[in-house]
Structure formats: C-alpha cells, structure tokens
N, C-alpha and C positions, 0 to 999 in steps of 0.2 A: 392681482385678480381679487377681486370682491365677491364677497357671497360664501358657502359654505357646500363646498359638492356632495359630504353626505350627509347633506339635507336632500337630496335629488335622489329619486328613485326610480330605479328598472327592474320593476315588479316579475322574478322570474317564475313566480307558481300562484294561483290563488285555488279560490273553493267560493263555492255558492250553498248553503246550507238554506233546508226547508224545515217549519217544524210550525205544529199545531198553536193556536194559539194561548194554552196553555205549558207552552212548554217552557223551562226553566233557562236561561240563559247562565253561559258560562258564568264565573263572578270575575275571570280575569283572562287576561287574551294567554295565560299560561295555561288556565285549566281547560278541557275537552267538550264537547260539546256532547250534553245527554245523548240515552238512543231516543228520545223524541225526537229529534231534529234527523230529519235526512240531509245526504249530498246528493245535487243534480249532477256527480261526475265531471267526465272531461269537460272541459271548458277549448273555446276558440281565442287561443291567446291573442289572438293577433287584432280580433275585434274587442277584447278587453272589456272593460266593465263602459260603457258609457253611462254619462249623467246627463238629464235635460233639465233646465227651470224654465219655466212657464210661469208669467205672472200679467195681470191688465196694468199698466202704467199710464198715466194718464197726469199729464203737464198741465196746471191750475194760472194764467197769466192776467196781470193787469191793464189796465186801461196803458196805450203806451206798447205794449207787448212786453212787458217785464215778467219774466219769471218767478211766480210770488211762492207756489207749492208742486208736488209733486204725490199723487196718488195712489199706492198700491195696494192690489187688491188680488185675489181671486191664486195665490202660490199653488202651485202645482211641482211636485221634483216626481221624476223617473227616474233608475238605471236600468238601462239593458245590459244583457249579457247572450251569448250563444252556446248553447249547450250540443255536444257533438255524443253525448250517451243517451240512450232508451233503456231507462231501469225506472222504478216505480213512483219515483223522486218523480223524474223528469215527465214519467207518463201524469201524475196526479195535478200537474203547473198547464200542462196540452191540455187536458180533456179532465178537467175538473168533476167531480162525480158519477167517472164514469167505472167501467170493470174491467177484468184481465179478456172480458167477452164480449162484453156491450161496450160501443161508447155510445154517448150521448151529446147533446145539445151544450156545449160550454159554459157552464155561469163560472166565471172566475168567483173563487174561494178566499176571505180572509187570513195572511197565513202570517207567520214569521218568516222575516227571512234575513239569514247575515251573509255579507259579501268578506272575506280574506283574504288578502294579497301578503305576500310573503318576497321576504329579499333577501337571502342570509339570515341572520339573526333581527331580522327587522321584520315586525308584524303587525298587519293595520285591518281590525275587523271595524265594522259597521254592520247593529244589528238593529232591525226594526225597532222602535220604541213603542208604537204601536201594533202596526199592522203593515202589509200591504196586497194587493192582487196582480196577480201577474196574469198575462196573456200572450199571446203568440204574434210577435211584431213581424207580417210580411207570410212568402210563401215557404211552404217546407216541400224540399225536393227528394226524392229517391232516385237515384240512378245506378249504374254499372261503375263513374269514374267519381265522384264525389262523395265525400262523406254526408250521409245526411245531417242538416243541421238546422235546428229549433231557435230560430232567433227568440228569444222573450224578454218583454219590457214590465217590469215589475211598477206600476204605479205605490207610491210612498204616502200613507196617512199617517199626519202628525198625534200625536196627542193633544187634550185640551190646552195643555202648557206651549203649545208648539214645536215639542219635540218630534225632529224627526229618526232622528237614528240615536243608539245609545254605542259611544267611543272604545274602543278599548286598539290600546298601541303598543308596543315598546318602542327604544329609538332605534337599538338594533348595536347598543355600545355594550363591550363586556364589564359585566358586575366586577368587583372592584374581588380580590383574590383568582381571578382568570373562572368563575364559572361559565356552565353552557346558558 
C-alpha cells in the first residue's frame, strides 16, 4: 500500500470561534484563545465545516482553436458550518446588531473567525487573516422533533497580500520523551 494513513483524518471534535476585529490571535495552536473571541458552541458534525471557491475562468484560444491562456479572476472562498446552540456567539452571526430585545434588520458584521478540528492529539485551526461576514445559509426551523439549526456561511476576505486564513497545526505525533 502507498500513501500514509495518518496523514488521513476523521476529525472527531471541532470549535468555531468568533471574535471582534481587534482581537488578538492565539500565537500557537497550543495557546487558548483570548476572552475576546467567542465559541458558536455545538456544531452539526455530520455537516461539518464546508468549503466553496468561486472564481470567473475564462479560456484565452488561438486562431486554429489552440489553447493559448487561461484567465482567472473574481476568487471568492466560503465555509459553512451549522451551528445547533442559541447563546450570544451564535445570536450576534443571526441577527447582527441586534439586542437580547429588539432584533433587527441583518447587516452582516466584519468579524474574526477560526475554524478547529481536533483528532487525538492532532490539531488544525484556520483563522481569518483578515476578516469575514457571516450569514445565515437557508431556512431555520423550530419544531417539537428537531433540533433547531442555524446553517451559516461565513464569506472569507483576503488581505491585500492575499491572504486568506493564517495556519496553525500540529501533526498529532508525540514530542520526542512521550509528552502530551
């Protein structure tokens, strides 16, 4: 067999953290995350974090129909995620500027935000380099048999460098004298 299967991950826990745009980011995927940053809690495992890219492509051909270039333009990345809690996190990503009393009119908000996925000792955060806004993808239900759940799609702005997220991982192999 070829390949390496724990390079292969089945992400058994993650976390969605929100936090002001001045807030300070861990400096390592060991250290915690300020109390600026909130957590939108439970998460829907099973829908997971999805990623989209979006881009215009557009095929440049010559006389002949030869393919001479290829154009791209206009990147777009999302992930969605589902959030299955109602706490202030998750209320503040719904109903952006609204109160414990009023809601209002949604203008999605510039926020931080880092995705977590955890496996064992294997740890893979992704956090905004910039920014991003989130919204509410689709409808939210309240019933008697279902949990209610908040689909939301977090659009992703780069920085001027084109960053879009800043890394932090470990591989999930034990440091060399058996620490945790």
């Amino acid at each position: 067999m070829s390949g390496d299967p724990t390079k292969a991950s089945l992400w058994t826990d993650a976390d969605v953290y929100v936090g002001p745009l001045d807030a300070e980011n861990p400096d390592t995927v060991d250290d915690p995350f300020s109390s600026d940053w909130g957590l939108v809690g439970l998460l829907d495992g099973d829908n997971g974090f999805g990623e989209t890219r979006d881009e215009d492509v557009d095929d440049k051909y010559a006389w002949g129909g030869i393919l001479v270039k290829t154009s791209r333009a206009h990147f777009k990345l999302t992930k969605s995620f589902t959030a299955l809690e109602d706490n202030a996190t998750t209320r503040s990503l719904i109903w952006p500027g609204s109160t414990d009393t009023q809601l209002i009119v949604p203008r999605p908000q510039p926020v931080k935000v880092a995705f977590e996925t955890r496996e064992g000792a294997k740890v893979k955060r992704l956090i905004t380099a910039q920014y991003a806004e989130v919204n509410v993808d689709g409808d939210i239900t309240e019933n008697e048999t279902d949990l209610t759940a908040y689909s939301l799609v977090a659009t992703i702005f780069p920085t001027s460098g084109k960053v879009l997220f800043l890394r932090q991982f470990t591989d999930g192999t034990v440091p060399p004298g058996g620490g945790a």
